[in-house]
mmCIF file of the N, C-alpha and C atoms, coordinates in Angstrom:
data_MODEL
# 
_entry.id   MODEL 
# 
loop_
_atom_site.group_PDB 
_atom_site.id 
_atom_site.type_symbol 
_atom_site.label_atom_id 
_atom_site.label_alt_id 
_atom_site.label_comp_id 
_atom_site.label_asym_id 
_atom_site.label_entity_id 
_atom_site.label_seq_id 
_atom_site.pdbx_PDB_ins_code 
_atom_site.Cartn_x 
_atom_site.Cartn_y 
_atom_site.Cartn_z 
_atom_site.occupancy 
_atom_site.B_iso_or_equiv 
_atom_site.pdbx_formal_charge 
_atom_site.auth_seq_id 
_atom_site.auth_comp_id 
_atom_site.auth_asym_id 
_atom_site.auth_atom_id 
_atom_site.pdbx_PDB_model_num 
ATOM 1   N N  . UNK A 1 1  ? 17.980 78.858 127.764 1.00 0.00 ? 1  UNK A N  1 
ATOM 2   C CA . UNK A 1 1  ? 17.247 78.302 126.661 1.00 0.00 ? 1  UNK A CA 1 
ATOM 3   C C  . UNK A 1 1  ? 15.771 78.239 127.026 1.00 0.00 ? 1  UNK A C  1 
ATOM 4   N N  . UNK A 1 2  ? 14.923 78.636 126.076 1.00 0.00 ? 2  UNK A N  1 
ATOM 5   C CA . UNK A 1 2  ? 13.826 78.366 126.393 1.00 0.00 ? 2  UNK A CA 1 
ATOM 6   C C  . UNK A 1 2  ? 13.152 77.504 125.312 1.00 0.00 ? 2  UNK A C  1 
ATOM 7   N N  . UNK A 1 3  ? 11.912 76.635 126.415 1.00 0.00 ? 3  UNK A N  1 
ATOM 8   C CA . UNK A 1 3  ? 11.322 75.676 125.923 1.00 0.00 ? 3  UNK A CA 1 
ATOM 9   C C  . UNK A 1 3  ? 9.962  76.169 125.117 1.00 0.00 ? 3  UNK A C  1 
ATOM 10  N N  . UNK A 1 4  ? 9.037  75.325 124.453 1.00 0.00 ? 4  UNK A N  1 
ATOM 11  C CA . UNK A 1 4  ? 8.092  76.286 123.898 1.00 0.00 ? 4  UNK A CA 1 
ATOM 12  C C  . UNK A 1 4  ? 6.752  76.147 124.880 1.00 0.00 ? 4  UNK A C  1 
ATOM 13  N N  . UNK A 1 5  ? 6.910  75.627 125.557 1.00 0.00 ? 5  UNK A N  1 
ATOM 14  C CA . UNK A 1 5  ? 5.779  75.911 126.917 1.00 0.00 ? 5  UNK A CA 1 
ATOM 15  C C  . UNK A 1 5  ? 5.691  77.020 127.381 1.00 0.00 ? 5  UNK A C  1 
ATOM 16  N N  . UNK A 1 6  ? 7.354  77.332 127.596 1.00 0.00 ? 6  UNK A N  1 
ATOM 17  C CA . UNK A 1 6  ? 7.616  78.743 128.594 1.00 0.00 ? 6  UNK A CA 1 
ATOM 18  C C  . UNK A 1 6  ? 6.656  80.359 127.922 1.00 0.00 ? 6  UNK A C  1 
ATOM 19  N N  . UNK A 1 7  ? 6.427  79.890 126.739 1.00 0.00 ? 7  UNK A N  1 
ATOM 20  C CA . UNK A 1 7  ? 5.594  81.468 126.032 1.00 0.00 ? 7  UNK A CA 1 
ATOM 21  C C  . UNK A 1 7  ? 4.189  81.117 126.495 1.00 0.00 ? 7  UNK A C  1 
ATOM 22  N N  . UNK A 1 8  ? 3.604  80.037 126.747 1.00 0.00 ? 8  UNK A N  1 
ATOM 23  C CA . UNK A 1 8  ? 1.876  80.288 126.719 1.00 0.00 ? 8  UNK A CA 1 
ATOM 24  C C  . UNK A 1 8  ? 1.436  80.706 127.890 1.00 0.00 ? 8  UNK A C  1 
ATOM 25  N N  . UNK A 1 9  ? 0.263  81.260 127.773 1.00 0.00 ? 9  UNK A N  1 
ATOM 26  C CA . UNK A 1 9  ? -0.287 81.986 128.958 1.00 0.00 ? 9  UNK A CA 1 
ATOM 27  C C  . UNK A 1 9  ? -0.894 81.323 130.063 1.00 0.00 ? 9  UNK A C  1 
ATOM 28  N N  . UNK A 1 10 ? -1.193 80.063 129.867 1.00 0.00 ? 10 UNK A N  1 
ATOM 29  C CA . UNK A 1 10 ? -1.037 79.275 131.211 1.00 0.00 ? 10 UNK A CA 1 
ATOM 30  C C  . UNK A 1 10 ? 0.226  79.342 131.797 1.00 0.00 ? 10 UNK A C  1 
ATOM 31  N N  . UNK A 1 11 ? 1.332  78.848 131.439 1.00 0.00 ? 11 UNK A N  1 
ATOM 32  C CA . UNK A 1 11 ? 2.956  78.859 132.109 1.00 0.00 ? 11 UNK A CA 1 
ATOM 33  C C  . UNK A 1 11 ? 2.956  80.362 132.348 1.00 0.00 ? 11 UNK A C  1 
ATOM 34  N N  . UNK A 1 12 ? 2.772  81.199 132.029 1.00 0.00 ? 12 UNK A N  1 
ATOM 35  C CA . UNK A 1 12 ? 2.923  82.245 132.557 1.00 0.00 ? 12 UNK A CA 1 
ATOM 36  C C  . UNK A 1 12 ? 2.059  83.260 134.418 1.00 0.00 ? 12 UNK A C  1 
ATOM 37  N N  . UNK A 1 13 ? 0.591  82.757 133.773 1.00 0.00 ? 13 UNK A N  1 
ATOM 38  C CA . UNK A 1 13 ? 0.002  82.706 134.972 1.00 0.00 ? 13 UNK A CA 1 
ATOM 39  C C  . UNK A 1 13 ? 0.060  81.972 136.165 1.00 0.00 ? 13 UNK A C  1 
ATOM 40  N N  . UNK A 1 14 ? 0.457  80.734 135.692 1.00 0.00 ? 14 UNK A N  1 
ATOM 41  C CA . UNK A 1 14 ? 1.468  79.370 136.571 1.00 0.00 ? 14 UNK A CA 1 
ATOM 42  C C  . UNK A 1 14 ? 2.355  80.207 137.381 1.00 0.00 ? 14 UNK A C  1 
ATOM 43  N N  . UNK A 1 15 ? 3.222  80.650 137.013 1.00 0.00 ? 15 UNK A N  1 
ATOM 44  C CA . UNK A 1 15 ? 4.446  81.520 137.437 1.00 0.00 ? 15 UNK A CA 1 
ATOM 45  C C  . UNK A 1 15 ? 4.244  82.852 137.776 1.00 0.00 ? 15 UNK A C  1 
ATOM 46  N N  . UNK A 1 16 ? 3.327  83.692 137.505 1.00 0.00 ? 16 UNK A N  1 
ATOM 47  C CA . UNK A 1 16 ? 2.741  84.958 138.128 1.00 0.00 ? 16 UNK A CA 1 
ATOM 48  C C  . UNK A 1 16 ? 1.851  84.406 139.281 1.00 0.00 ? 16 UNK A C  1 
ATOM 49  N N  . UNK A 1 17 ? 1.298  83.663 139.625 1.00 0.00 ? 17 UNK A N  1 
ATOM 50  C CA . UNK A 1 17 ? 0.927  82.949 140.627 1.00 0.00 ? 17 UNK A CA 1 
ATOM 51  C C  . UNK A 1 17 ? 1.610  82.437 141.840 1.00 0.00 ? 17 UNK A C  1 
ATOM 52  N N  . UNK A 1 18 ? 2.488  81.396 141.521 1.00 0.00 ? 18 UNK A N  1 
ATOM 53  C CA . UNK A 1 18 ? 3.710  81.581 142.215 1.00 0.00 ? 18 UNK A CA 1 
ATOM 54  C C  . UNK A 1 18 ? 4.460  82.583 142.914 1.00 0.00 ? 18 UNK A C  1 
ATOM 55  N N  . UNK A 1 19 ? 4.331  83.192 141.464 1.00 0.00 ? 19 UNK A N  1 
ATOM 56  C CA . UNK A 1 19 ? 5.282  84.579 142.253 1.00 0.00 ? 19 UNK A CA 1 
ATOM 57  C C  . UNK A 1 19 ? 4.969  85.300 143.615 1.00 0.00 ? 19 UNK A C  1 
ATOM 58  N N  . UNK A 1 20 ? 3.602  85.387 143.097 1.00 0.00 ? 20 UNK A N  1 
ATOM 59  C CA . UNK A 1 20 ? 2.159  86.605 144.162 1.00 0.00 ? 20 UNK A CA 1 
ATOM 60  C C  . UNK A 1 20 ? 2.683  85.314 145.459 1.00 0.00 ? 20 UNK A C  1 
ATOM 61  N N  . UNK A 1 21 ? 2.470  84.244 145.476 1.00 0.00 ? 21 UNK A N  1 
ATOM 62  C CA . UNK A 1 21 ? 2.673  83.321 146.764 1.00 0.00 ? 21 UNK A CA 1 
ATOM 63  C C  . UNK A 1 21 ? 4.059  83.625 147.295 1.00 0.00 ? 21 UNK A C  1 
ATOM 64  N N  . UNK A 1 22 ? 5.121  83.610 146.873 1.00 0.00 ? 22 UNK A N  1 
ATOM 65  C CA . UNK A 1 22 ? 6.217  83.875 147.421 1.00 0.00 ? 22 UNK A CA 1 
ATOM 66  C C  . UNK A 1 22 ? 6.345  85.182 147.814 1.00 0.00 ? 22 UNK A C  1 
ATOM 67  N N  . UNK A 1 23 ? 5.931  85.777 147.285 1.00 0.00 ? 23 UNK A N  1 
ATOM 68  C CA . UNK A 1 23 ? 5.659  87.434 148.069 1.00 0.00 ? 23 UNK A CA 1 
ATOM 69  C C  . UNK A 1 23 ? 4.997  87.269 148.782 1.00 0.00 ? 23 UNK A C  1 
ATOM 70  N N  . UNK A 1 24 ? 4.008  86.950 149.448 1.00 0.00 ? 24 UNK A N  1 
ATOM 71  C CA . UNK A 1 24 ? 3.096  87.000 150.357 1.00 0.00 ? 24 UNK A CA 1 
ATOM 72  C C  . UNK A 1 24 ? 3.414  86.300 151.466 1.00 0.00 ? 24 UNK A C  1 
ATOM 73  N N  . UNK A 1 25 ? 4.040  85.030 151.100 1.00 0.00 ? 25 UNK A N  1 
ATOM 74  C CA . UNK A 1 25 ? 4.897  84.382 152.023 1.00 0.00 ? 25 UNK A CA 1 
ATOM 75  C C  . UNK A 1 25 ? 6.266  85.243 152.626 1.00 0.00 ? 25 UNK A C  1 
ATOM 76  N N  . UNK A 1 26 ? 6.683  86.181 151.598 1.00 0.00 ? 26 UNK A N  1 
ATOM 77  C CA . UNK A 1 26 ? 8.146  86.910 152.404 1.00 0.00 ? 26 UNK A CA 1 
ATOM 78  C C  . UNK A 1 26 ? 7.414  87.613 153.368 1.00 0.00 ? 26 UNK A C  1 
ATOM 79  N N  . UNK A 1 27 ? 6.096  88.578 152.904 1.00 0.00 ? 27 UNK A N  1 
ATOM 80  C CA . UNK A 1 27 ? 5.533  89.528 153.535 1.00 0.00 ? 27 UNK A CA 1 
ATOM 81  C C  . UNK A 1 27 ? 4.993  88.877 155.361 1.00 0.00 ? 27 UNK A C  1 
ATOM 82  N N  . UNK A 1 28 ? 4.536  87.813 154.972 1.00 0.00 ? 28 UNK A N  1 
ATOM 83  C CA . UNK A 1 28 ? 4.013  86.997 155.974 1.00 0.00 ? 28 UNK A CA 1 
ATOM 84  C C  . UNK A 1 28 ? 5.354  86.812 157.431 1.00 0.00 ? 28 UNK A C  1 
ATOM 85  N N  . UNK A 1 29 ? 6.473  86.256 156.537 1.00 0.00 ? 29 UNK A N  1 
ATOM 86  C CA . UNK A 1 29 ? 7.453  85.588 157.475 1.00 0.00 ? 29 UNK A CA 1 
ATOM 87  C C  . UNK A 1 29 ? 8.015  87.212 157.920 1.00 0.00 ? 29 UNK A C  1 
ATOM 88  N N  . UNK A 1 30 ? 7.853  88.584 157.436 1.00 0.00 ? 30 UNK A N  1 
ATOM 89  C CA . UNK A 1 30 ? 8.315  89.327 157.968 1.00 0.00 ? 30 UNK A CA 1 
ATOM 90  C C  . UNK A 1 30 ? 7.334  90.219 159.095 1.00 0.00 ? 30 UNK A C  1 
ATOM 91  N N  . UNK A 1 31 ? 5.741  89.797 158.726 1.00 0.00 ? 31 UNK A N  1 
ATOM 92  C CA . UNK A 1 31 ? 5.152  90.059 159.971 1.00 0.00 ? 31 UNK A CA 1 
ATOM 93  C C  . UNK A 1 31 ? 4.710  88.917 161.397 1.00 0.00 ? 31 UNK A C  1 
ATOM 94  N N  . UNK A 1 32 ? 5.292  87.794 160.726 1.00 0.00 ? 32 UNK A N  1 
ATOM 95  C CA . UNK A 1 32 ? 5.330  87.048 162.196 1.00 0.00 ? 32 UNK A CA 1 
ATOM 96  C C  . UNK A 1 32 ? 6.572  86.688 163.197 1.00 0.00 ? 32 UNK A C  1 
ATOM 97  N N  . UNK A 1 33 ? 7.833  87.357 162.163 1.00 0.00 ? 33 UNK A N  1 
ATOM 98  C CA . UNK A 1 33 ? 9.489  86.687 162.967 1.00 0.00 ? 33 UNK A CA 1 
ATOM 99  C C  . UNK A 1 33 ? 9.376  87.931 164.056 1.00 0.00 ? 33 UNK A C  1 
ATOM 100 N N  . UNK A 1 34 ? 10.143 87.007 164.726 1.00 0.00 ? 34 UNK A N  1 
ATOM 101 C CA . UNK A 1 34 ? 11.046 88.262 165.377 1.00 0.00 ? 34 UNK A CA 1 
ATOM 102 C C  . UNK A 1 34 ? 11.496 89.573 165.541 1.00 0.00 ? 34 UNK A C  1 
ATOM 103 N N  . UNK A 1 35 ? 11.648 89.357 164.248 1.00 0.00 ? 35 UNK A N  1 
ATOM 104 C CA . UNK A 1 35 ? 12.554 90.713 163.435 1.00 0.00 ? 35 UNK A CA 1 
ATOM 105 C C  . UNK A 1 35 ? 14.493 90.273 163.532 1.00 0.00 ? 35 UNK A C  1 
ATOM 106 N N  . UNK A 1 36 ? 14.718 89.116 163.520 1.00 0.00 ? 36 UNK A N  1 
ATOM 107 C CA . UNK A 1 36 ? 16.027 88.558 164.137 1.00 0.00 ? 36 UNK A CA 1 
ATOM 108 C C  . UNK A 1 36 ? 16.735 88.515 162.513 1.00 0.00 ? 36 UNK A C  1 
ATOM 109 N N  . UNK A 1 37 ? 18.282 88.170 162.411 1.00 0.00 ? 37 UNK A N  1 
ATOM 110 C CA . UNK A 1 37 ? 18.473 88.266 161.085 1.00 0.00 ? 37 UNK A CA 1 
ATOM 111 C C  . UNK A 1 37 ? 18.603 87.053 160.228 1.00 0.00 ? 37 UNK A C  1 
ATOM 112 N N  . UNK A 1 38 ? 18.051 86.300 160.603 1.00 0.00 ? 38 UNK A N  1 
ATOM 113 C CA . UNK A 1 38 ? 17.773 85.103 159.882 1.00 0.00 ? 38 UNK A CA 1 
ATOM 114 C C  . UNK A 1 38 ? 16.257 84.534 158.968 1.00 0.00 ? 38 UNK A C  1 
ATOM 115 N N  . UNK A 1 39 ? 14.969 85.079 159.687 1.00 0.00 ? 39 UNK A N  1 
ATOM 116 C CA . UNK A 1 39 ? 13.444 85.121 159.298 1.00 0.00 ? 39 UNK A CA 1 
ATOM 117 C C  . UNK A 1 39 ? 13.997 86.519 158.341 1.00 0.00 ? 39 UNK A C  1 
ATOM 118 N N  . UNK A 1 40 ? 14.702 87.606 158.893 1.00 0.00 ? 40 UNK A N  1 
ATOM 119 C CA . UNK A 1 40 ? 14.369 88.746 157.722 1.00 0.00 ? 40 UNK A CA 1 
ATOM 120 C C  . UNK A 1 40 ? 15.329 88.232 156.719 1.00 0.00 ? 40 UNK A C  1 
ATOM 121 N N  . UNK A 1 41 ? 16.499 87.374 156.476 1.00 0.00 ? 41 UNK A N  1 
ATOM 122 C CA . UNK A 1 41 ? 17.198 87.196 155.259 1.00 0.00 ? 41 UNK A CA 1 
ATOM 123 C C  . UNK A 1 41 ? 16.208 86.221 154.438 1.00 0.00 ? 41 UNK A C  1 
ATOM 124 N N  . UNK A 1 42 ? 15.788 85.460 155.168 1.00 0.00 ? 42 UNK A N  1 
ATOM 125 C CA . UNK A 1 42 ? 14.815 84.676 154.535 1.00 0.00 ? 42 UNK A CA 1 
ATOM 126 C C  . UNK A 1 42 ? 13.684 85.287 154.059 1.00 0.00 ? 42 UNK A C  1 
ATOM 127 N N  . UNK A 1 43 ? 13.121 85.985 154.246 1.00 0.00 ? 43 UNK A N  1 
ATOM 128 C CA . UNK A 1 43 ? 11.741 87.064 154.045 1.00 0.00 ? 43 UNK A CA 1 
ATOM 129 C C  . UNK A 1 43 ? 12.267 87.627 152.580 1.00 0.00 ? 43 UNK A C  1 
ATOM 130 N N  . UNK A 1 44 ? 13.619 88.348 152.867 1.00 0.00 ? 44 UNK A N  1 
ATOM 131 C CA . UNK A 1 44 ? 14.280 89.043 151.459 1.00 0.00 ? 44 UNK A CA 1 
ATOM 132 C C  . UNK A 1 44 ? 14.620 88.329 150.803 1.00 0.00 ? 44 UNK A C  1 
ATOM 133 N N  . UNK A 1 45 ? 15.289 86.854 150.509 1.00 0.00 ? 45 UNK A N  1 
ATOM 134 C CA . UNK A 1 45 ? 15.135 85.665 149.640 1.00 0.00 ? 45 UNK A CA 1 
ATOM 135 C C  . UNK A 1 45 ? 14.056 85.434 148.831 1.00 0.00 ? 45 UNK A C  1 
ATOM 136 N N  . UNK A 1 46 ? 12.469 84.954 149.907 1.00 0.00 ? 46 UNK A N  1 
ATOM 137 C CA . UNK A 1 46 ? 11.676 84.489 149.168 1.00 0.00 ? 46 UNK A CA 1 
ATOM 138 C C  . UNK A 1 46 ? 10.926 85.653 148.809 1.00 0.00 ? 46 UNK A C  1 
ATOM 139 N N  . UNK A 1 47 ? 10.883 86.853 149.188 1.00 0.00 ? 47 UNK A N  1 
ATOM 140 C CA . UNK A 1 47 ? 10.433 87.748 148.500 1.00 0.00 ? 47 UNK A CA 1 
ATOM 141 C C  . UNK A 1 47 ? 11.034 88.205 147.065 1.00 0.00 ? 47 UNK A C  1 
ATOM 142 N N  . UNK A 1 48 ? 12.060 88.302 147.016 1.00 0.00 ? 48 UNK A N  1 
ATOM 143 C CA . UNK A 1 48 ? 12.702 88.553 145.793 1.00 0.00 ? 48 UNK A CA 1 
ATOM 144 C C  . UNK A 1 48 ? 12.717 87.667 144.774 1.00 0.00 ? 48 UNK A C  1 
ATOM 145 N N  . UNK A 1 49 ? 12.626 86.505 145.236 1.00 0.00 ? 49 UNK A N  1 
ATOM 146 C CA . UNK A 1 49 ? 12.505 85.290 144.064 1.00 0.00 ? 49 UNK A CA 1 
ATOM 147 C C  . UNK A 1 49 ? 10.476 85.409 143.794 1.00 0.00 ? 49 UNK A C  1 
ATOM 148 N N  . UNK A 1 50 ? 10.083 85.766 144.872 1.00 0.00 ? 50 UNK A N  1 
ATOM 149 C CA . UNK A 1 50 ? 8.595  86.462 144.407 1.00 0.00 ? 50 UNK A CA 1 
ATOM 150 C C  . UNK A 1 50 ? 8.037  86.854 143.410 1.00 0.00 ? 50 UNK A C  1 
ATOM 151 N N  . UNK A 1 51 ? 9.016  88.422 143.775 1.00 0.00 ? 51 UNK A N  1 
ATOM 152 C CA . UNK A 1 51 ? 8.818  89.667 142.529 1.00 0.00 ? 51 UNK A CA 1 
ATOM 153 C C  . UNK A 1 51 ? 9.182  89.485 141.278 1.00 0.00 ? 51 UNK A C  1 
ATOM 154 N N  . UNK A 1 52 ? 10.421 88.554 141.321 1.00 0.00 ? 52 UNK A N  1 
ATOM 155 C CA . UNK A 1 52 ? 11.647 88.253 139.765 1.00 0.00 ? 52 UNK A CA 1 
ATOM 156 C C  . UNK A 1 52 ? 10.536 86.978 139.211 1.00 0.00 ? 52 UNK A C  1 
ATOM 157 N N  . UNK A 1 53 ? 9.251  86.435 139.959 1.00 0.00 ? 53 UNK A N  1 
ATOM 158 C CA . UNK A 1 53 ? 8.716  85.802 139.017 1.00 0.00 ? 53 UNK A CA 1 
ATOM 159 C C  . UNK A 1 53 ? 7.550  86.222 138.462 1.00 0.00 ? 53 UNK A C  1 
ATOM 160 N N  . UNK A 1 54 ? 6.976  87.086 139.243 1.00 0.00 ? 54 UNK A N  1 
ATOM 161 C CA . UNK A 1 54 ? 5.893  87.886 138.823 1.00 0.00 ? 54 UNK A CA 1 
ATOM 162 C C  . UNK A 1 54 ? 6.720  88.776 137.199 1.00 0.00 ? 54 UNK A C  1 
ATOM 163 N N  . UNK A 1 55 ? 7.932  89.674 137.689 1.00 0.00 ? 55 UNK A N  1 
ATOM 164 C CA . UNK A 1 55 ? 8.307  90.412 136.580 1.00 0.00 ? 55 UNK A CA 1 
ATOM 165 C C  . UNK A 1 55 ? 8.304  89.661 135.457 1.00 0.00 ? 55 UNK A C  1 
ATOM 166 N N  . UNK A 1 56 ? 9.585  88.344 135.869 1.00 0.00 ? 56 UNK A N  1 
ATOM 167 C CA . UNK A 1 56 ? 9.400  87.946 134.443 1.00 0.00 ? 56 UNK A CA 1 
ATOM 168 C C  . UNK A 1 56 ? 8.126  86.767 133.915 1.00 0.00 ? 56 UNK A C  1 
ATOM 169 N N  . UNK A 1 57 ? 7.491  86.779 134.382 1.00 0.00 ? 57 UNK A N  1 
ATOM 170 C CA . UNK A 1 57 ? 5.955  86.491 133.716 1.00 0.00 ? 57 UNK A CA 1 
ATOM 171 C C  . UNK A 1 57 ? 4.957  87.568 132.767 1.00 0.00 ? 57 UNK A C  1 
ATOM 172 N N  . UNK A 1 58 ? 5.233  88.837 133.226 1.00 0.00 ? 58 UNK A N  1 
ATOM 173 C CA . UNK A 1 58 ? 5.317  89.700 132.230 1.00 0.00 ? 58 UNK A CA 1 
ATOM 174 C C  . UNK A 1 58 ? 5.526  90.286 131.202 1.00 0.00 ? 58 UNK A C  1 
ATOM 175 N N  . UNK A 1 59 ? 7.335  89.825 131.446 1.00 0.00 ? 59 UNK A N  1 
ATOM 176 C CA . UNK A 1 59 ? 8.254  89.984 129.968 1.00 0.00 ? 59 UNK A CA 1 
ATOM 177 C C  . UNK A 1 59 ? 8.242  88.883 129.559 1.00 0.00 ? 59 UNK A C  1 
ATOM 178 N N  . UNK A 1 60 ? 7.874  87.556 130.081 1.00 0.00 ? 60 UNK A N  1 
ATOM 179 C CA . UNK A 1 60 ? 8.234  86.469 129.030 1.00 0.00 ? 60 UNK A CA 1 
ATOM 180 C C  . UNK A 1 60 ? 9.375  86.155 128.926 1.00 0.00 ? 60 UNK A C  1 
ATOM 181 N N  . UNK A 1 61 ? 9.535  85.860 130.286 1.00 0.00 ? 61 UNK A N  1 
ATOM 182 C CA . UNK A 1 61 ? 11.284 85.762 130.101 1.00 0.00 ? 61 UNK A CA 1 
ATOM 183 C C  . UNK A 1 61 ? 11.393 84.282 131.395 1.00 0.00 ? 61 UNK A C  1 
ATOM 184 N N  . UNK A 1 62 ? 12.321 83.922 131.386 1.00 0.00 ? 62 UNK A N  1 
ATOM 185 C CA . UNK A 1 62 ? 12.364 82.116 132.617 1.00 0.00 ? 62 UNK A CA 1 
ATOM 186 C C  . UNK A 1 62 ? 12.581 83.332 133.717 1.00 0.00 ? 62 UNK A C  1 
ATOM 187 N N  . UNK A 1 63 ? 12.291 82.677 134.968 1.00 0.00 ? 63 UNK A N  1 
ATOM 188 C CA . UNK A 1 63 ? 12.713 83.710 136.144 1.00 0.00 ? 63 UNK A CA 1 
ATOM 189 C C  . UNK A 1 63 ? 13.305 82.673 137.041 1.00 0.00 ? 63 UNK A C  1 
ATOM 190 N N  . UNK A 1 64 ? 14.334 83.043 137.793 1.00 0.00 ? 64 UNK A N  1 
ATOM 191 C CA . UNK A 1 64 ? 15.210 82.642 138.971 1.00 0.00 ? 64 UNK A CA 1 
ATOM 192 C C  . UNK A 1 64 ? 14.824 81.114 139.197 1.00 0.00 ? 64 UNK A C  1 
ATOM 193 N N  . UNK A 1 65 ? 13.499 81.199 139.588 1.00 0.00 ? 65 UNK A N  1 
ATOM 194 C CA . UNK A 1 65 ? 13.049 79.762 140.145 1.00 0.00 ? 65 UNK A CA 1 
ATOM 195 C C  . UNK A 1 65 ? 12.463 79.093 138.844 1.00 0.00 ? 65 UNK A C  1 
ATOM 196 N N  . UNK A 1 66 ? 12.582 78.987 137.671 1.00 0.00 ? 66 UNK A N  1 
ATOM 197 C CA . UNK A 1 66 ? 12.768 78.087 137.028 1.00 0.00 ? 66 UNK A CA 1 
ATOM 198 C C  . UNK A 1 66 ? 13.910 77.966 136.445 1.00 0.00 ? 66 UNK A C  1 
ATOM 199 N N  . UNK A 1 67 ? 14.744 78.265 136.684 1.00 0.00 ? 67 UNK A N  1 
ATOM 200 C CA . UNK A 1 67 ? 16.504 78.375 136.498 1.00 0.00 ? 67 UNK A CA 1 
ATOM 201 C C  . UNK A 1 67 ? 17.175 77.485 137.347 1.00 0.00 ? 67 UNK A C  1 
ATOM 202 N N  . UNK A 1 68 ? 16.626 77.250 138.237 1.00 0.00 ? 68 UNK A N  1 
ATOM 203 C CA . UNK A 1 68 ? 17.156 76.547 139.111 1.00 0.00 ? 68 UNK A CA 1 
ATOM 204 C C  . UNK A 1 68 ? 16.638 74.967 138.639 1.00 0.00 ? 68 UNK A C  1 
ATOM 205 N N  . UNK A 1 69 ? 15.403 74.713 137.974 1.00 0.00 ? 69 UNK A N  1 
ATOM 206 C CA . UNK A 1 69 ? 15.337 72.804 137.698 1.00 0.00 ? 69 UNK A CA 1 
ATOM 207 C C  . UNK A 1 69 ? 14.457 72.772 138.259 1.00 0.00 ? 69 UNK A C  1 
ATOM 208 N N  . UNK A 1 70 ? 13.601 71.533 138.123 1.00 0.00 ? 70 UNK A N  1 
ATOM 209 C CA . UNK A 1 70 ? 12.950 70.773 138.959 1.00 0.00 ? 70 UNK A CA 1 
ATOM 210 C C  . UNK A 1 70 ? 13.207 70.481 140.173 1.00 0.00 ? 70 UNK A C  1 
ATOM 211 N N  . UNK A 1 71 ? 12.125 70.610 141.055 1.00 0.00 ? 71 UNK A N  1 
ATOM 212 C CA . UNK A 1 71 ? 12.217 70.826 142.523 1.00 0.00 ? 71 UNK A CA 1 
ATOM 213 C C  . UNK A 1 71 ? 11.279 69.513 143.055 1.00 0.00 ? 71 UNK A C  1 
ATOM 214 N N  . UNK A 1 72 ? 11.380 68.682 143.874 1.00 0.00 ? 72 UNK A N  1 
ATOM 215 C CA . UNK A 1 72 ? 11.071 67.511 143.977 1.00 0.00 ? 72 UNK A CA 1 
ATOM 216 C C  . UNK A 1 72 ? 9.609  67.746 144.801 1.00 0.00 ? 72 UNK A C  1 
# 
């Protein structure tokens, strides 16, 4: 369901913002780990919840991490 916040272009740049941070953060945790398989599952986690918010900030669509709720 979407709310009517979720269309304006602040909430959207909100969340394309986000997104760019969680990518940068996967990118980050995959040039400082180890390379062990726990920093890279995590790297591919927050990277992907990254990209799926950048995309759907684009289409206008809720993405992963606001699917999930309020986060404290």
């Amino acid at each position: 369901m979407v709310n009517s916040a979720s269309g304006s272009t602040t909430y959207r740049l909100v969340t394309a913002a986000f997104g760019l941070l969680f990518a940068i953060v996967g990118v980050a945790i995959v040039v400082v780990s180890d390379r062990t398989v726990g920093p890279m599952l995590a790297a591919a986690v927050i990277g992907i919840l990254g990209v799926d918010a950048i995309v759907s900030s684009f289409r206008n669509k809720p993405s992963l991490l606001s699917r999930i709720g309020p986060l404290p």
